[in-house]
RORO-897774 format. One record per residue (C-alpha): residue number from 0; residue in one letter; x, y, z; chain. Coordinates in nm, 4 decimals, padded with zeros to 6 digits, always signed. Layout:
BEGIN
<node k="NUM" r="a" x="X" y="Y" z="Z" c="A"/>
...
This chain:
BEGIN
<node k="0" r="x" x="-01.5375" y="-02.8392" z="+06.5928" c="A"/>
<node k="1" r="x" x="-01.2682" y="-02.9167" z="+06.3175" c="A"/>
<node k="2" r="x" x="-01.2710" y="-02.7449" z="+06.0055" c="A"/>
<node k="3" r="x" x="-01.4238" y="-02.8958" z="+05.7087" c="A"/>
<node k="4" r="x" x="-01.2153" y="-02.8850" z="+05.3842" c="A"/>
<node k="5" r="x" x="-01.2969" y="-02.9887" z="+04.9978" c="A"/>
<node k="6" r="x" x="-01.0130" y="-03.0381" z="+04.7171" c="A"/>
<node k="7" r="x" x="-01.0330" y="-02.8615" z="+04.3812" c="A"/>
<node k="8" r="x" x="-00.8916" y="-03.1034" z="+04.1087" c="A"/>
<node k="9" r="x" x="-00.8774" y="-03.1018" z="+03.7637" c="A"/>
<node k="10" r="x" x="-00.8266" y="-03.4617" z="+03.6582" c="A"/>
<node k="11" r="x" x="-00.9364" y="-03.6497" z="+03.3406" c="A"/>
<node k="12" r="x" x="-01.0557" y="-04.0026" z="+03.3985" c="A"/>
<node k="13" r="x" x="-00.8062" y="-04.2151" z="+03.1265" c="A"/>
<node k="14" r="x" x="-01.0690" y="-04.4740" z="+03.0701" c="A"/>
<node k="15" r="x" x="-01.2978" y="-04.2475" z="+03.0125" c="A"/>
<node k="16" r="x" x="-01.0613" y="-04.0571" z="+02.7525" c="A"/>
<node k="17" r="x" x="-00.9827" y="-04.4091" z="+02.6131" c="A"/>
<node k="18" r="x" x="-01.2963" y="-04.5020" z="+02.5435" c="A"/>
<node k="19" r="x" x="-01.4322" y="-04.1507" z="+02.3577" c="A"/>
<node k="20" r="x" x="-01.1191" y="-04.2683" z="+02.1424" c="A"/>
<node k="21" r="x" x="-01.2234" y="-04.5688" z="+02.0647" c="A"/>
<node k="22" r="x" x="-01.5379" y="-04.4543" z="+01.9958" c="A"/>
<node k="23" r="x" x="-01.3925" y="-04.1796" z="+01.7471" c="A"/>
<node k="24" r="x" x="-01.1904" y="-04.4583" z="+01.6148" c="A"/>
<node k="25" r="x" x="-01.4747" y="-04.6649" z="+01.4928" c="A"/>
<node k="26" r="x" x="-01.7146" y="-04.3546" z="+01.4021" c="A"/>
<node k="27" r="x" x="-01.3990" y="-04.2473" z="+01.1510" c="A"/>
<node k="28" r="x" x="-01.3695" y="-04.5908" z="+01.0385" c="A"/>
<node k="29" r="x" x="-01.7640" y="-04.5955" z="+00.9669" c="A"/>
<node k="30" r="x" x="-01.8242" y="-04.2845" z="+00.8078" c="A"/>
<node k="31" r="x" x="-01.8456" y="-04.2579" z="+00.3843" c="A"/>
<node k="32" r="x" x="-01.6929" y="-03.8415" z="+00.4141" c="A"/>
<node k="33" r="x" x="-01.3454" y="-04.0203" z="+00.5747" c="A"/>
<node k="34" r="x" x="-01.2841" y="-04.2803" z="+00.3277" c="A"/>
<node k="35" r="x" x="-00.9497" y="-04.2543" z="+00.1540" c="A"/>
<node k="36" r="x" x="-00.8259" y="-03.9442" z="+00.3261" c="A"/>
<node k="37" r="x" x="-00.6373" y="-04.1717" z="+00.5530" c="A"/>
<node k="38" r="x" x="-00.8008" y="-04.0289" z="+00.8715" c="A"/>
<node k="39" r="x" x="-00.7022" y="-04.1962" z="+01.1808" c="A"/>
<node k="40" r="x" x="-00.6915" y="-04.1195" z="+01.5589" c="A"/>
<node k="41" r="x" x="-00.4368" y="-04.3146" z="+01.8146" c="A"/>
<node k="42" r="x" x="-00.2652" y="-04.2621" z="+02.0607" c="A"/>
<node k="43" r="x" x="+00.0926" y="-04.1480" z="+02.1268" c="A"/>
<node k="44" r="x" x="+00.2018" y="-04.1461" z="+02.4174" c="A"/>
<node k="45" r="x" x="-00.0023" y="-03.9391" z="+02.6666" c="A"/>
<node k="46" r="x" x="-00.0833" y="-03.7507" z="+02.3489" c="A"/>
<node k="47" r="x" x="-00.3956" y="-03.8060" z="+02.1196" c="A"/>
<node k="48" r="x" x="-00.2748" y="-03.7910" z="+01.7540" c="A"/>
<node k="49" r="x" x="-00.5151" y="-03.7206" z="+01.4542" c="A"/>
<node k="50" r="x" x="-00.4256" y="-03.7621" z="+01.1079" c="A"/>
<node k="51" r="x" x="-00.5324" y="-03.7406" z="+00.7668" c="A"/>
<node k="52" r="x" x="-00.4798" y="-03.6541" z="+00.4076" c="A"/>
<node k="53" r="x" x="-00.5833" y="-03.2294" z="+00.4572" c="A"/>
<node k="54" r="x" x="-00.6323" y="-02.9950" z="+00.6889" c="A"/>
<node k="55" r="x" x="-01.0052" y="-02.9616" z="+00.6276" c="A"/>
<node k="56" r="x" x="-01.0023" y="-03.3501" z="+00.6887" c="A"/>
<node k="57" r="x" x="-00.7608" y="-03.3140" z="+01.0007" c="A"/>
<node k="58" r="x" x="-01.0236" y="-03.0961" z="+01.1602" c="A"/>
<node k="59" r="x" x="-01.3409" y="-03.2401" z="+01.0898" c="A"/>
<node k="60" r="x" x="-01.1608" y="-03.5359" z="+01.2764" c="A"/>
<node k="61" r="x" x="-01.1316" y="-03.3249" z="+01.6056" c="A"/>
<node k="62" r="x" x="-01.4629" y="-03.2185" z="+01.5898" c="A"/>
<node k="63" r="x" x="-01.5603" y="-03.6347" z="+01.5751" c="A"/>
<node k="64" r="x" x="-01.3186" y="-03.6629" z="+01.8906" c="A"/>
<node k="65" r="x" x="-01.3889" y="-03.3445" z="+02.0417" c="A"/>
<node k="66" r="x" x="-01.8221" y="-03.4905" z="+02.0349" c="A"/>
<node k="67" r="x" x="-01.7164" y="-03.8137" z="+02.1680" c="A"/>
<node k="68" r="x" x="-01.5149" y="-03.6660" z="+02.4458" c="A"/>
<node k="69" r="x" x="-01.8649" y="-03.4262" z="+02.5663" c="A"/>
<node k="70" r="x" x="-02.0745" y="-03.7602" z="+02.5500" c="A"/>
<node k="71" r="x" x="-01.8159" y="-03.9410" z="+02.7761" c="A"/>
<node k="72" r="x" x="-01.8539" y="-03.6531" z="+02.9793" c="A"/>
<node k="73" r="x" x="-01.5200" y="-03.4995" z="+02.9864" c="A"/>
<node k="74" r="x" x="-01.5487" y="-03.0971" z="+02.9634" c="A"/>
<node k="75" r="x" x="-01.3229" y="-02.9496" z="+02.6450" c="A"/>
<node k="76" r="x" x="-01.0990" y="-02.7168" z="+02.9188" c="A"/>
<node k="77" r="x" x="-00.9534" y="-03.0718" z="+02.9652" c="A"/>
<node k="78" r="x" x="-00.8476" y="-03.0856" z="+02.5927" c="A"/>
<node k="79" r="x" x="-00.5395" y="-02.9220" z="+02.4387" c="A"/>
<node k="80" r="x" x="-00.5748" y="-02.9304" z="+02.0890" c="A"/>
<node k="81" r="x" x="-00.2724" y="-02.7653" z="+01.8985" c="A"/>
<node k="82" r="x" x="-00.2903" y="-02.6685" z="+01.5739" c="A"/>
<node k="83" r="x" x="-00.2699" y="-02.8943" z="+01.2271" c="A"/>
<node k="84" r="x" x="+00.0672" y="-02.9002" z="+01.0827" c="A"/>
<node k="85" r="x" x="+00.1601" y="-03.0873" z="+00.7570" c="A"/>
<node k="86" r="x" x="+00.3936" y="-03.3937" z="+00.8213" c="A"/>
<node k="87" r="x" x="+00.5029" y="-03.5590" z="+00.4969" c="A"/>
<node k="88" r="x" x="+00.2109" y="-03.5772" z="+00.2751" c="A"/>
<node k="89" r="x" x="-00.0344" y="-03.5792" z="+00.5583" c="A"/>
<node k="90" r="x" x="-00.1725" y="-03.3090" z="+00.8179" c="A"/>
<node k="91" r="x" x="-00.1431" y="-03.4136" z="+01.2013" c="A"/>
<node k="92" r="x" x="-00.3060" y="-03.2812" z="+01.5047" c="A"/>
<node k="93" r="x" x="-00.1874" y="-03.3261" z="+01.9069" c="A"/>
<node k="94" r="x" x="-00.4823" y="-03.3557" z="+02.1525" c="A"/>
<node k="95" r="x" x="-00.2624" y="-03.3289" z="+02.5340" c="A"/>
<node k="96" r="x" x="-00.5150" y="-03.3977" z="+02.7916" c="A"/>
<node k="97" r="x" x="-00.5021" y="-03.1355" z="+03.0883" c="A"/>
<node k="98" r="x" x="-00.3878" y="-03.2946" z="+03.4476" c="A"/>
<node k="99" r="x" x="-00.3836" y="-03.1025" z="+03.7546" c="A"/>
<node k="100" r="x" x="-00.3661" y="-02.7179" z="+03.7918" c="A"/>
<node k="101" r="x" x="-00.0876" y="-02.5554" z="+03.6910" c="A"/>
<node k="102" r="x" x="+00.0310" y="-02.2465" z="+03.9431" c="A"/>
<node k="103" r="x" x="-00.0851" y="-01.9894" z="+03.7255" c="A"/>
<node k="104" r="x" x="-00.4811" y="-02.1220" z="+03.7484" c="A"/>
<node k="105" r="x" x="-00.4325" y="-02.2201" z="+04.1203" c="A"/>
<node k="106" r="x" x="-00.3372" y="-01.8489" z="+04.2369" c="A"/>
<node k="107" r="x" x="-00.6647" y="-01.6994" z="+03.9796" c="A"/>
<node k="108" r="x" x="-00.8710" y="-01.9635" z="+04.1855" c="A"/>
<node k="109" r="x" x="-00.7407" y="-01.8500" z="+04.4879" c="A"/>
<node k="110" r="x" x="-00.8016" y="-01.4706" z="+04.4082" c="A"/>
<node k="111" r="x" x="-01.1170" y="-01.5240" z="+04.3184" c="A"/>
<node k="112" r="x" x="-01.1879" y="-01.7584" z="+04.7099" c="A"/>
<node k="113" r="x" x="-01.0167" y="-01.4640" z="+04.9145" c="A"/>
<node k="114" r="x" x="-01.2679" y="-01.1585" z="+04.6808" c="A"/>
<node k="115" r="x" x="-01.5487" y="-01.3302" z="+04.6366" c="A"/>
<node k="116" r="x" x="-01.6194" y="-01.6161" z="+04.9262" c="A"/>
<node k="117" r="x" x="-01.7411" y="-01.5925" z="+05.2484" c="A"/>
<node k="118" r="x" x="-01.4994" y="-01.4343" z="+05.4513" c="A"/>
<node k="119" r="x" x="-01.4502" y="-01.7689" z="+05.6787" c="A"/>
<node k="120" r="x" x="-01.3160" y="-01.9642" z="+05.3684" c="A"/>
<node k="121" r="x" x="-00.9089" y="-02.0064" z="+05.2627" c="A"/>
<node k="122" r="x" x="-00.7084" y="-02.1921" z="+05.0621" c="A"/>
<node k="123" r="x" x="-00.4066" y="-02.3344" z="+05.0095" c="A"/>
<node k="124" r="x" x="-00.2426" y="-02.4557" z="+04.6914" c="A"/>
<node k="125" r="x" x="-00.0771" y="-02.8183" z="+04.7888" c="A"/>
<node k="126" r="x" x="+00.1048" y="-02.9288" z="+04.4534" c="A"/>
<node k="127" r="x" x="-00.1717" y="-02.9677" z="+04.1448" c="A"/>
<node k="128" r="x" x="-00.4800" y="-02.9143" z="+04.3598" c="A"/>
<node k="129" r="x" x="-00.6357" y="-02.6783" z="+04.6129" c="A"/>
<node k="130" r="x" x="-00.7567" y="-02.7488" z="+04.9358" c="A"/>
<node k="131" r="x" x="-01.0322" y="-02.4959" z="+05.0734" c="A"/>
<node k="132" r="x" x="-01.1402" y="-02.4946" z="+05.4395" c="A"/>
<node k="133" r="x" x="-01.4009" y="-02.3352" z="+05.6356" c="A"/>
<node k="134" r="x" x="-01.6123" y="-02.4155" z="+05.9632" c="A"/>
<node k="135" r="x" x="-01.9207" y="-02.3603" z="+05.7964" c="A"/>
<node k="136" r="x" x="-02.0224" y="-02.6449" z="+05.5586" c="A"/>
<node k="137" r="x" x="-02.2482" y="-02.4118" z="+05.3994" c="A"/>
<node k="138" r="x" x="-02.0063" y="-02.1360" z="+05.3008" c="A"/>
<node k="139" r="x" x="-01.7973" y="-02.4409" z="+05.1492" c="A"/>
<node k="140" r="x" x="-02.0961" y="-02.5161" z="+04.9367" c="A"/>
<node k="141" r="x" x="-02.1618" y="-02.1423" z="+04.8399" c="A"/>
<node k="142" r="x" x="-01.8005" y="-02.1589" z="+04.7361" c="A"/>
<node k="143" r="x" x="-01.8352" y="-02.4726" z="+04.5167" c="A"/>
<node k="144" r="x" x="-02.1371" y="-02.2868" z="+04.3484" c="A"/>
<node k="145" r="x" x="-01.9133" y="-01.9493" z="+04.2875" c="A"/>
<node k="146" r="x" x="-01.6461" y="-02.1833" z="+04.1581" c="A"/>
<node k="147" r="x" x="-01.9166" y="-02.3389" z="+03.9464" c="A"/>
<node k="148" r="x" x="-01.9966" y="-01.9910" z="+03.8020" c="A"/>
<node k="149" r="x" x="-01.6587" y="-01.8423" z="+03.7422" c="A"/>
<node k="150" r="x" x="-01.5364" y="-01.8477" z="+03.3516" c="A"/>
<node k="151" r="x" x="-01.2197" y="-02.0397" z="+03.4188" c="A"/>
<node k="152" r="x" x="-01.0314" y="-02.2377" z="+03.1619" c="A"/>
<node k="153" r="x" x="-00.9712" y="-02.4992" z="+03.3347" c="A"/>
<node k="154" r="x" x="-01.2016" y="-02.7915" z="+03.4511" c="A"/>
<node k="155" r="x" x="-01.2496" y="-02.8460" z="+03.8345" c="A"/>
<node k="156" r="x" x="-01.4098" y="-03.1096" z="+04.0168" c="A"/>
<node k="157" r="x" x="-01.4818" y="-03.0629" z="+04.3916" c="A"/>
<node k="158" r="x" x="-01.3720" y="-03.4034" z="+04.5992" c="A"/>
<node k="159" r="x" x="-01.2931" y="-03.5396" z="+04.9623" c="A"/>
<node k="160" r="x" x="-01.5832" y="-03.2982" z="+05.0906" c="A"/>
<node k="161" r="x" x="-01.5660" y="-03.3427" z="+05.4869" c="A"/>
């Protein structure tokens, strides 16, 4: 019997991320605490830029965004929020979303598969993603739920289960 294999990701869905924008958009537009502050949030780029008139203001914006993003179900490990800097007479934040894992995650992920899984599972890092293999379906799921457990800062989803 072949093997079977999952992939660990860690993609954000962009019109999912769009629309928690959009949604933060209109909430800032709405609220009486943002008026005249100048708070906005657009995007740049691949980048997510908040602005307004302090830093106080700046952050209670990335708090709005940061809610929006939770009810859209995206997971805040998929958020990098830098911190606010002063640009002219207004303070500006970057929000990068998080694609793919970088080597440094993959090979903790990896450690943690080779310690801590049942002794018939490996993996192998193939570019951004991880592909774990086993012959026992069930020690693949035991490994999704040990993955699901571990405090990593990064947010995995488990696809192409086979």
């Amino acid at each position: 019997m072949a093997d079977s294999t999952f992939d660990i990701v860690s993609k954000v869905d962009k019109m999912e991320a769009d629309n928690a924008v959009n949604q933060a958009r209109k909430e800032i537009e709405q609220r009486y605490d943002f008026k005249g502050v100048g708070a906005s949030v657009e995007w740049s780029g691949e980048k997510i830029l908040l602005k307004a008139s302090s830093e106080e203001r700046v952050t209670a914006v990335l708090d709005v965004v940061q809610s929006k993003f939770i009810k859209r179900g995206i997971s805040l490990k998929s958020l990098d929020s830098g911190e606010p800097y002063a640009s002219g007479k207004e303070f500006r934040i970057e929000v990068g979303l998080k694609n793919g894992i970088d080597q440094e995650h993959a090979k903790k992920i990896g450690k943690i598969i080779r310690d801590e899984a049942p002794k018939s599972v490996k993996s192998q890092i193939q570019g951004d993603e991880l592909r774990v293999s086993s012959k026992s379906r069930d020690d693949l799921q035991a490994t999704i739920s040990l993955l699901k457990g571990a405090d990593l800062d990064v947010d995995l989803q488990f696809v192409n289960f086979r």
